[in-house]
C-alpha positions in Angstrom: -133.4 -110.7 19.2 -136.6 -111.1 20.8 -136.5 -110.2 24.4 -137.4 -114.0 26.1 -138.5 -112.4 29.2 -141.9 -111.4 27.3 -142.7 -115.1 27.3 -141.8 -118.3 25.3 -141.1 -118.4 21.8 -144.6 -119.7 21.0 -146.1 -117.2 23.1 -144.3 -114.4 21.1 -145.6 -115.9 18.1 -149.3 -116.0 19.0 -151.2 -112.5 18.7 -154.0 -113.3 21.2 -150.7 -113.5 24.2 -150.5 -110.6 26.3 -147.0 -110.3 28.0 -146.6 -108.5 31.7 -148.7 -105.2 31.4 -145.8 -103.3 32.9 -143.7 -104.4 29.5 -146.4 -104.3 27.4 -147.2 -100.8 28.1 -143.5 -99.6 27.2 -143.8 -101.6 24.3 -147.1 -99.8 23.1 -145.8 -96.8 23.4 -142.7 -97.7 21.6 -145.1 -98.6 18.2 -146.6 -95.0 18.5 -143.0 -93.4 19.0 -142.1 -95.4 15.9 -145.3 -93.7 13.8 -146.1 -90.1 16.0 -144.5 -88.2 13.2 -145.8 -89.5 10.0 -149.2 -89.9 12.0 -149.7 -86.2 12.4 -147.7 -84.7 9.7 -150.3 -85.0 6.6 -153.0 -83.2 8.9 -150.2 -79.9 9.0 -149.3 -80.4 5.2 -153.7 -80.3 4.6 -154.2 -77.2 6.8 -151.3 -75.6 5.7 -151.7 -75.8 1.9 -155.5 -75.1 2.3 -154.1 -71.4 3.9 -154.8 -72.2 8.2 -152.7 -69.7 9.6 -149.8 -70.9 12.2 -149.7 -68.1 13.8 -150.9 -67.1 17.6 -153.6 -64.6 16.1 -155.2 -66.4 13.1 -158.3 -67.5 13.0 -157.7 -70.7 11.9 -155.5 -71.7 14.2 -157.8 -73.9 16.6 -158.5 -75.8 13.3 -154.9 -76.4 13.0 -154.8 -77.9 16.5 -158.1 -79.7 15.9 -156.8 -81.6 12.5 -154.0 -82.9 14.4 -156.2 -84.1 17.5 -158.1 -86.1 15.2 -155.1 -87.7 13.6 -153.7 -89.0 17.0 -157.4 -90.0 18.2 -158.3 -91.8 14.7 -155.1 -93.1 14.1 -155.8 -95.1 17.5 -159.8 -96.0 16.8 -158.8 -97.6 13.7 -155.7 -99.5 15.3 -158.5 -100.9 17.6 -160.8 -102.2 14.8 -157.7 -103.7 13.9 -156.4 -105.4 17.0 -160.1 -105.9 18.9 -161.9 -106.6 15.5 -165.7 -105.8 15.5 -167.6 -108.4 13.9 -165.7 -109.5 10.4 -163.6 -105.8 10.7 -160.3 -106.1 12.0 -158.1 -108.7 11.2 -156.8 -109.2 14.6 -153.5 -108.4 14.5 -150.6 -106.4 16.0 -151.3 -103.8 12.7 -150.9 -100.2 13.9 -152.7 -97.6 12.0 -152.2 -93.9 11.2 -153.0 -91.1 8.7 -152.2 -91.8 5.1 -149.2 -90.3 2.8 -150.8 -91.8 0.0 -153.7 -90.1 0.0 -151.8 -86.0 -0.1 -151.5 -85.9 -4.0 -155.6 -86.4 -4.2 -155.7 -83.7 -0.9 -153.6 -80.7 -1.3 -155.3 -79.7 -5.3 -158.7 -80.3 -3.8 -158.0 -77.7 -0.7 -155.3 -75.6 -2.0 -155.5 -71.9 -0.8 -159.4 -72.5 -0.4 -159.0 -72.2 3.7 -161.8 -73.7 5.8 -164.8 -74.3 3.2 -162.7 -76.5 1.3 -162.9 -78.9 4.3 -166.1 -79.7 3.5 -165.9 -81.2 0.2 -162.6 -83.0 1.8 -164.4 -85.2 4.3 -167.0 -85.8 2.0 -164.2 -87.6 -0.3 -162.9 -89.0 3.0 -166.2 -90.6 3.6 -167.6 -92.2 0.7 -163.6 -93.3 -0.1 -163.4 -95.0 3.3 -166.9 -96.8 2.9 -165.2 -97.6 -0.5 -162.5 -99.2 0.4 -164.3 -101.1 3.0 -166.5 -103.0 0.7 -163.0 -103.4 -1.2 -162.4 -106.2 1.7 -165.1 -108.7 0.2 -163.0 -108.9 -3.0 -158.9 -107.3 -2.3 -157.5 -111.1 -3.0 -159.5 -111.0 -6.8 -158.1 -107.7 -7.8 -154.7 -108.0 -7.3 -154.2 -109.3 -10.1 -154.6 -106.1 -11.8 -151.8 -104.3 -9.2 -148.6 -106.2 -10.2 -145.4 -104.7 -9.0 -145.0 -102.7 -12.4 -148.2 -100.8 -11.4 -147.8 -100.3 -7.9 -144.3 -99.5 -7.9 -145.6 -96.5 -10.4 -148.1 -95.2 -7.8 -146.1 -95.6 -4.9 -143.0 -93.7 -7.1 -145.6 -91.2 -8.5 -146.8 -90.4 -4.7 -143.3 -89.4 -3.6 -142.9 -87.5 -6.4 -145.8 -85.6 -6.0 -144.6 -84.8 -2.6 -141.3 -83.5 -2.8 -141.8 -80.0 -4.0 -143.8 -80.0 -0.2 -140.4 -80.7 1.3 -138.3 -78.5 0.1 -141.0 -75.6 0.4 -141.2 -76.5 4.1 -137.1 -76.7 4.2 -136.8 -73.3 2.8 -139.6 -71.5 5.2 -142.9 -72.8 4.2 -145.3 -71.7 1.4 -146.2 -68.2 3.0 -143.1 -67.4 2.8 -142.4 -67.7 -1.0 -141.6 -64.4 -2.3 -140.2 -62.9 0.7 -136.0 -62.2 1.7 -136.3 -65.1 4.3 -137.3 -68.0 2.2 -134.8 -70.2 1.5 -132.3 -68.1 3.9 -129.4 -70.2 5.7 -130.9 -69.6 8.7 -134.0 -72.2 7.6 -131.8 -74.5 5.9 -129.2 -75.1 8.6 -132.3 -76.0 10.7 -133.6 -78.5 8.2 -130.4 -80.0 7.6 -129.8 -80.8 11.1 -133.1 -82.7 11.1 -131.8 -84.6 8.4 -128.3 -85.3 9.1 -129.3 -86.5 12.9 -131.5 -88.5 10.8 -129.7 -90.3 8.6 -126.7 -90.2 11.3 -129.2 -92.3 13.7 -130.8 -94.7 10.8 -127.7 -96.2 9.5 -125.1 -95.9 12.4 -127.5 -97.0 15.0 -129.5 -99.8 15.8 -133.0 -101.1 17.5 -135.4 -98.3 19.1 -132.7 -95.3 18.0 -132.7 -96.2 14.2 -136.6 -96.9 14.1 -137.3 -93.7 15.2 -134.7 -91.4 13.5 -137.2 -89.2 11.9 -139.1 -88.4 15.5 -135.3 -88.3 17.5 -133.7 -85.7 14.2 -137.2 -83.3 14.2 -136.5 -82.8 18.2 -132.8 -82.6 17.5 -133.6 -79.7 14.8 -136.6 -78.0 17.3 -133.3 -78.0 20.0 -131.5 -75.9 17.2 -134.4 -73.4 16.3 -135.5 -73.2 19.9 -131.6 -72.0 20.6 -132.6 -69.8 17.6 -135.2 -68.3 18.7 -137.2 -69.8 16.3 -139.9 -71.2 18.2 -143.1 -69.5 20.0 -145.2 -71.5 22.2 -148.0 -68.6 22.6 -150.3 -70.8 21.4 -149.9 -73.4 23.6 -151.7 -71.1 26.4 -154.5 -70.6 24.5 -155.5 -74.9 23.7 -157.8 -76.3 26.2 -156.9 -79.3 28.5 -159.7 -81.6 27.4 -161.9 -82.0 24.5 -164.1 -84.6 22.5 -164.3 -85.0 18.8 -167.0 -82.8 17.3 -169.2 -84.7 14.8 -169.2 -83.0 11.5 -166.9 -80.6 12.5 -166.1 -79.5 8.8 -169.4 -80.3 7.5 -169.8 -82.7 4.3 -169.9 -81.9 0.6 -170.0 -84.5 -2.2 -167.8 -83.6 -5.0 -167.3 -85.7 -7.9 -163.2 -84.8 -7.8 -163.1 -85.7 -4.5 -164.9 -88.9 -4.1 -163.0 -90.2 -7.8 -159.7 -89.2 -5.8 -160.7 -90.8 -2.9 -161.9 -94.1 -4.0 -158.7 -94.8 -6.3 -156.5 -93.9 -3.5 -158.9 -96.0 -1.4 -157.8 -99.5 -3.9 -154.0 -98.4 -3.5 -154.6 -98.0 0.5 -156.3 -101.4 0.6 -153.3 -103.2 -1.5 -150.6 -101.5 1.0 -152.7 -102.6 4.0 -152.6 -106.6 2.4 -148.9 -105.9 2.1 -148.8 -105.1 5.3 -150.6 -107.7 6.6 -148.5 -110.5 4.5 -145.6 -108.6 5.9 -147.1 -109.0 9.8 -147.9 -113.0 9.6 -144.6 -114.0 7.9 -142.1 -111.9 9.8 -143.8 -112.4 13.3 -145.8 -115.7 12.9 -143.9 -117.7 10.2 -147.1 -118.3 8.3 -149.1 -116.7 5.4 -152.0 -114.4 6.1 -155.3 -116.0 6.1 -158.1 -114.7 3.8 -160.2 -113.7 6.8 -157.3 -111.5 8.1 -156.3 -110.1 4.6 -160.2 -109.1 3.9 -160.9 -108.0 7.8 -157.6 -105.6 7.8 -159.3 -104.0 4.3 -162.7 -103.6 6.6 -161.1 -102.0 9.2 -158.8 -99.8 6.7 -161.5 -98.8 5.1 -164.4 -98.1 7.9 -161.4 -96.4 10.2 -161.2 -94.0 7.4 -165.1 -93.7 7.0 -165.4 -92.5 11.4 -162.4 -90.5 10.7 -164.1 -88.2 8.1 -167.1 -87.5 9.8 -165.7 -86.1 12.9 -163.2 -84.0 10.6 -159.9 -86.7 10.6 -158.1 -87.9 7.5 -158.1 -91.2 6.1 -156.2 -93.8 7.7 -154.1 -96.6 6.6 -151.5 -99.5 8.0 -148.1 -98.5 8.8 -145.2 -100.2 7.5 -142.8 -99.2 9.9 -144.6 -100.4 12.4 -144.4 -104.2 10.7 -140.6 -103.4 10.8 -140.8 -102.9 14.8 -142.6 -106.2 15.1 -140.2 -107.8 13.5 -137.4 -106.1 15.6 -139.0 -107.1 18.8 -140.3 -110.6 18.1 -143.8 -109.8 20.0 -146.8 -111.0 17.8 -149.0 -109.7 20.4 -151.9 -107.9 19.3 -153.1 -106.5 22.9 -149.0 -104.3 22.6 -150.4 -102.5 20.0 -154.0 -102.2 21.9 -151.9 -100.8 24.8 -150.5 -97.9 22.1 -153.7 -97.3 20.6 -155.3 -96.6 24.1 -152.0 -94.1 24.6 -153.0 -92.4 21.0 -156.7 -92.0 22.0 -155.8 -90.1 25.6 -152.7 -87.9 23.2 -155.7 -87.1 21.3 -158.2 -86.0 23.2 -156.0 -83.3 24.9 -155.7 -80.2 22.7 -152.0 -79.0 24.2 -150.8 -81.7 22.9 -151.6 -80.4 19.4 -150.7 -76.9 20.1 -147.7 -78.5 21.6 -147.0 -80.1 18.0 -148.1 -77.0 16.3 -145.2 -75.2 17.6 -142.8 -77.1 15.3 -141.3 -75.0 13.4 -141.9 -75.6 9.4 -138.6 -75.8 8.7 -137.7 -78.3 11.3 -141.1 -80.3 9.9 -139.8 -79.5 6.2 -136.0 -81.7 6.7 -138.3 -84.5 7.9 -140.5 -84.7 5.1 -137.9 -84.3 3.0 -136.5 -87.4 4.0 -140.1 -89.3 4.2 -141.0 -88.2 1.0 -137.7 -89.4 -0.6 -138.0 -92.5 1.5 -141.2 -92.8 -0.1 -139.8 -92.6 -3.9 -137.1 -94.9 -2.7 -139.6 -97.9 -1.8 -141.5 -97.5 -4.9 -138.4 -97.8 -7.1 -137.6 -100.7 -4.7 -140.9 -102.2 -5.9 -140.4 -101.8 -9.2 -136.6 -103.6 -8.7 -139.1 -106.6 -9.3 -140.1 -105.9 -12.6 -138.9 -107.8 -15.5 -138.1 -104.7 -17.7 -138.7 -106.1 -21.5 -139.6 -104.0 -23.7 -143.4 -104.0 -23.3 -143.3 -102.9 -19.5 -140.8 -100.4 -20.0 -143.3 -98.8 -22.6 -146.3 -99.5 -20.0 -143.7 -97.1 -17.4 -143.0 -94.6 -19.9 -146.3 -93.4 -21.4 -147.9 -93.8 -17.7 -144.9 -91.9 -16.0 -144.5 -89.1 -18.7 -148.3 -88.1 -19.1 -148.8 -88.2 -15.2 -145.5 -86.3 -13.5 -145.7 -83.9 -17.1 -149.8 -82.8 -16.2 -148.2 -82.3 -12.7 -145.9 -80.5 -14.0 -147.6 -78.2 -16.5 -151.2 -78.0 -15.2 -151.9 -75.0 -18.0 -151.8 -77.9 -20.2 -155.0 -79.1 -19.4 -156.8 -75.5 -18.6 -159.9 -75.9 -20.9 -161.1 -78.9 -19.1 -164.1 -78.7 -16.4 -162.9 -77.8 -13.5 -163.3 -81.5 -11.6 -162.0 -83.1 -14.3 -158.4 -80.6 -14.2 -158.0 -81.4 -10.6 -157.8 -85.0 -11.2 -155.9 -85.0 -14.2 -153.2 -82.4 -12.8 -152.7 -84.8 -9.7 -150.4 -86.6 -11.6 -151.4 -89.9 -9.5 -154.5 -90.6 -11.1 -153.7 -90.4 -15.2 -150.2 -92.4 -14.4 -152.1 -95.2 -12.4 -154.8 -95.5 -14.8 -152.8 -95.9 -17.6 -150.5 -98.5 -15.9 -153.7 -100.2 -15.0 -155.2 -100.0 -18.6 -152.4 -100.4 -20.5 -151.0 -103.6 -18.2 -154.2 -105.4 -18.5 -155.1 -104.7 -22.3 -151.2 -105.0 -24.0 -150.9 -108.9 -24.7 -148.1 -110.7 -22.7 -147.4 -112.1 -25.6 -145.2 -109.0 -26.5 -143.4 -109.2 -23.3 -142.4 -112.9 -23.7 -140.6 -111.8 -27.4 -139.0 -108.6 -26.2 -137.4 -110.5 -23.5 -135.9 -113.0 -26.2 -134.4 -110.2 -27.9 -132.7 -108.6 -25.2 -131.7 -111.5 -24.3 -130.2 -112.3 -27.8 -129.0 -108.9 -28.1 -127.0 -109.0 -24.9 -125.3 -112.6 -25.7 -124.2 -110.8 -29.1 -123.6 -107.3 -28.1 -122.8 -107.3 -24.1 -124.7 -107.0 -21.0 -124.0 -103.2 -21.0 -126.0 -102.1 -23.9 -129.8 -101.4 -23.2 -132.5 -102.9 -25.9 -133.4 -100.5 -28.5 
């Protein structure tokens, strides 16, 4: 229930209404408590998996701290180009930004092990893909006709597929640990599996603010532990300066044909979650449909927020669906609450203890809340494929797309003769699953699925609803 001391019920309804500052505040900070974790968790999983030490003497370290900065201050410069608007960018809603999941499959082949130059060629990918998807905004409602459920519900699957392995690694003790008597001990699985049972204790038998942010409540639950444990250093912490801007290039830029492909397809699935999003945003808090100036000024925003991000060193942004959730738990539409929290993000950012605060997570902790964002992540695209009428002529479109994708993930030798930007796509597993979905959705006739659907049909009536079409 919405609380009515906000304001009426047609004030809570209308985005330009700013409630009493002294609850609008709180209620700021509440959207970036909902999203702090997710926001600054794929900026550890990029430095970690391009080889940036964690520990108090590497020399990558600062870079560590740095990546996270710019998550926090981007996630909040693009929540402002949603909620202020510049021109046509923004749509002008409460729509609460932060760094992308979606976008780690793409990421973690083009940086793996490379360390610092890799960044390079990274933001590069982040750039042009942003400017991408932003020019995506004059057209997102005439392609989404080519994104049906079937096909997004793939993606979305394939992502938290791709992701999963990252858990578990993270669970066990992290990749530079592989190898070594301590990975996998019980030591750094009774950590992670206190993050995850506070977790799933506080999502399902709690309610409101509690259950919204079980991830962010079960990681400090799990730090308690490994702090007890001895776990947890917080040299580093010392050694982060108070205050500091955003460094233009900081990474430098490199073009790579891998990385802006990569980017740019992510960039179209990015812009169809933000529209979600969006629909999800004017129906639960305003009781209407989204207007085409809102759907194509979010995309902008999406899109151009991820485009600033890459050339001061950030990773690309996108909507938050949690967030939508928390606007529908409060019942304040207001757009100038989530202004208040993007402010709050901005300031987090800008001071580097706050990173090197972070930072002293230790992986294991970090690696039971993936696991459960990761799985959540699988779990939403199966959800959005629940929609799918499965005759036989999508289940064939699944099939091919999801056997040819998660198998190159899965045996990357398989495609070893290739040039080398070619491998790193195709070995994504995202990319050669989606485009087949796309292809083969928009070339096989829907002719085909009309008969197969007969025939299960008739088959059921004469053989049971149990048996599965042949």
């Amino acid at each position: 229930m919405a609380d009515t001391s906000l304001g009426t019920a047609e004030q809570l309804r209308d985005p330009d209404y700013t409630p009493p500052m002294a609850k609008a505040i709180p209620l700021g900070i509440q959207h970036v408590l909902a999203m702090f974790v997710s926001n600054v968790t794929p900026a550890i999983i990029v430095a970690g998996a391009a080889g940036f030490g964690f520990g108090s003497n590497s020399p990558d370290f600062p870079e560590l701290i740095y990546m996270i900065q710019m998550a926090m201050v981007f996630a909040g410069v693009a929540t402002l180009f949603q909620t202020i608007g510049v021109g046509p960018m923004g749509a002008r809603l409460p729509i609460v930004q932060g760094t992308s999941f979606a976008f780690l499959p793409i990421m973690i082949p083009l940086v793996a092990g490379k360390g610092v130059d890799a960044m390079a060629g990274l933001m590069g990918g982040v750039l042009i893909g942003g400017i991408f998807q932003g020019f995506l905004g004059l057209i997102i409602n005439k392609i989404r006709f080519a994104l049906p459920p079937l096909v997004t519900g793939l993606i979305v699957t394939m992502i938290g597929l791709a992701l999963v392995q990252v858990g578990i690694q993270y669970a066990a003790g992290g990749v530079p640990a592989i190898g070594t008597e301590e990975y996998g001990s019980l030591q750094n699985w009774f950590v992670a599996l206190v993050v995850i049972a506070v977790t799933l204790g506080l999502k399902f038998f709690t309610r409101g603010m509690l259950s919204i942010s079980a991830v962010l409540i079960g990681l400090l639950a799990g730090y308690g532990v490994a702090l007890m444990m001895g776990m947890v250093s917080f040299a580093n912490v010392g050694r982060a300066a108070s205050f500091a801007l955003p460094d233009p290039l900081h990474f430098g830029l490199e073009f790579q044909f891998a990385a802006i492909v990569g980017f740019c397809f992510m960039a179209i699935v990015s812009a169809i979650e933000t529209v979600g999003d969006v629909s999800g945003i004017t129906k639960g808090g305003a009781g209407r449909e989204a207007t085409s100036e809102e759907l194509s000024g979010a995309t902008y925003a999406d899109g151009f927020g991820s485009a600033v991000a890459g050339l001061f060193g950030g990773l690309p942004n996108t909507s938050f669906s949690q967030n939508v959730g928390l606007i529908a738990m409060t019942g304040v539409m207001s757009r100038h609450v989530v202004t208040c929290g993007a402010i709050f993000l901005i300031i987090a950012g800008l001071v580097p203890k706050v990173g090197a605060i972070i930072s002293t997570v230790p992986i294991e902790v970090l690696g039971g809340g993936v696991i459960v964002m990761f799985g959540m992540v699988v779990a939403a695209g199966i959800s959005m494929l629940s929609d799918v009428d499965w005759n036989r002529r999508n289940m064939v479109i699944f099939a091919i797309a999801l056997s040819v994708g998660l198998g190159l993930q899965l045996e990357p030798g398989a495609v070893q003769h290739l040039p080398d930007t070619l491998r790193v796509l195709m070995t994504s597993g995202l990319l050669p699953a989606a485009v087949i979905a796309i292809v083969l959705n928009l070339v096989l006739p829907k002719e085909i699925a009309a008969e197969s659907t007969e025939e299960v049909a008739g088959g059921m009536s004469g053989h049971g609803a149990g048996k599965l079409p042949h």
